[in-house]
N, C-alpha and C positions, 0 to 999 in steps of 0.2 A: 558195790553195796553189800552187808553184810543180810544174814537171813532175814532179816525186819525191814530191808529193804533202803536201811541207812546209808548213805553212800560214804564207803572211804575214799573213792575217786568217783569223778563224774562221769565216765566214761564205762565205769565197770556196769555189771551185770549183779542186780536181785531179785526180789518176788517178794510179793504179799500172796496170801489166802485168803480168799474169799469166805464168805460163811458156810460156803456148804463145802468146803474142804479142797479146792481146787487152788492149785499155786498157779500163779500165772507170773512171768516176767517181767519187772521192768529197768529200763533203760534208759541213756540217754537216746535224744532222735538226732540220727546224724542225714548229712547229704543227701544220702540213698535214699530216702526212708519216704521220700517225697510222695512215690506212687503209692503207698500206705496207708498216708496221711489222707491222702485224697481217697484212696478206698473206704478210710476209717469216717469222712466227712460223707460220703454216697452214700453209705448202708445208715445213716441216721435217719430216724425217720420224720417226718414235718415238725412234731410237736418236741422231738430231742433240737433240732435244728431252731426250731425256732429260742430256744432257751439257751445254747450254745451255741453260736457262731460268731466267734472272736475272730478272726480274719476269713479273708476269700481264699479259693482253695483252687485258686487255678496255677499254672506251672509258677510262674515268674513270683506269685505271693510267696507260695509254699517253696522254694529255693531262699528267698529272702529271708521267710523266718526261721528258716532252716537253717541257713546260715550264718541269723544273727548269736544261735545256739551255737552252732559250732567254735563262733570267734567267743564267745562269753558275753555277749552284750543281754541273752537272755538264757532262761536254762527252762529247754523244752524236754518231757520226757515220753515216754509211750507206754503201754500196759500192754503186755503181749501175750497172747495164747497160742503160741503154738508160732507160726511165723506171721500172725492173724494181729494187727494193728486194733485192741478193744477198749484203748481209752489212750488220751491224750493229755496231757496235764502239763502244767507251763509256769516261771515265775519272771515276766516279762520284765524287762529294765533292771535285771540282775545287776544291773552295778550302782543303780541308785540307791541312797539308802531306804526308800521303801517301794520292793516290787509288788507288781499287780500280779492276783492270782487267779488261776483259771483250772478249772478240772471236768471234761466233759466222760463221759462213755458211752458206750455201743448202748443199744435198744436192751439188748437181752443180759447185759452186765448190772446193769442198772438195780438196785435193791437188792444188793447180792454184798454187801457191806465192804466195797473197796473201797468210797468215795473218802471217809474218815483215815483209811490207811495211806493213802495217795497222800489225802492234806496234811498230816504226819510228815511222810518223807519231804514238800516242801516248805514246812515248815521248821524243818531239820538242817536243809539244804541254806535257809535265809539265814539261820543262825550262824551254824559254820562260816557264811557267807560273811559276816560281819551286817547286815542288816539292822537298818533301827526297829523294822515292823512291814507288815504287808496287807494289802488293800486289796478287794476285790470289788466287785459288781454284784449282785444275783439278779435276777429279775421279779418284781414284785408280787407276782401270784408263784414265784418256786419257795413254795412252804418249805417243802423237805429241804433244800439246799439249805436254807435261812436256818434255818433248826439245827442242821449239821455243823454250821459254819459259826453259830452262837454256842454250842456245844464245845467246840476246839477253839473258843477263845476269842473268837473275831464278836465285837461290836459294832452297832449298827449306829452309824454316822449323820446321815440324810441321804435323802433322795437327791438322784443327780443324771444329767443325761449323758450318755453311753453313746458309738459309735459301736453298731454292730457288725458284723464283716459282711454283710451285706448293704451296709451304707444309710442303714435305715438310723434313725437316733431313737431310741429307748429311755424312757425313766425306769432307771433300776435301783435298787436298793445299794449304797456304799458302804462297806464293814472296813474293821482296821482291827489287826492283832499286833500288840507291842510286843516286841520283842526287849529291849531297851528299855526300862522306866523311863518314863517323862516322854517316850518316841512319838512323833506326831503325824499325820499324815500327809502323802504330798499335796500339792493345791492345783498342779494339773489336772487339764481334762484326761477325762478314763477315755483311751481309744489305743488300738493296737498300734505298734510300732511300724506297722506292712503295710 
């Protein structure tokens, strides 16, 4: 990824800056990264957890969707500080032509204006990709998210229900950003791949 965090290879290394001047790295998540991912899912606290938990985060998930990044079937990335796993971000069914998007972070990252720079690089990433367009979830009392995500382009669809990695089903909010004129959204249920 070059300074902006663009990726020339999926595999390379960039950074964004936060608002208050801190560069942090991000990457893709490969195999390893598993014990991270799950430290990055613990230190969430109830009310990030409840608003983010896009799969379960026990060994055999997080190997699965770890390695459905690794093969290309998704493209999962990580926000690093240090060797400190602080955000996780994802554009699941990468090879459809419209993936699902997801961007969570740590407690204390939060309001710290990464979430706009993250949704940037995958929305950079779907293009390159050949993508017609990308769809996400939010859940319907995350104002800020809604606001961010109507901000970078995504429209708001209808209400629809969610599988959340904890198995519960959700009504969340559905958005879709075209990338593609005329690009449509898919008619699949929103629920992780894992």
């Amino acid at each position: 990824m070059d300074e902006k965090g663009k990726a020339t290879e999926l595999n390379e290394q960039g950074s964004v800056t936060s608002r208050d001047g801190r560069s942090l790295a991000v990457r893709r998540l490969t195999r390893a990264d598993g014990p991270a991912l799950q430290r990055f899912n613990a230190g969430l606290s109830p009310e990030s957890r409840r608003l983010f938990l896009p799969h379960r985060y026990d060994d055999e998930t997080v190997r699965k969707s770890l390695g459905r990044s690794a093969d290309g079937e998704d493209l999962a990335l990580g926000l690093w500080d240090g060797e400190r796993l602080v955000g996780y971000f994802f554009l699941w069914y990468f090879r459809r032509r419209v993936p699902l998007l997801g961007i969570g972070l740590a407690d204390e990252y939060q309001g710290r204006g990464l979430g706009r720079p993250l949704m940037d690089i995958l929305i950079r990433e779907a293009e390159r990709n050949g993508n017609e367009g990308i769809e996400l979830t939010t859940m319907q009392d995350n104002e800020r998210a809604f606001a961010l995500y109507r901000k970078a382009g995504f429209r708001y669809l209808r209400d629809v229900e969610n599988v959340a990695g904890d198995g519960r089903i959700a009504i969340e909010r559905a958005m879709f950003h075209e990338i593609k004129p005329g690009a449509a959204p898919m008619q699949e249920p929103h629920r992780p791949p894992v």
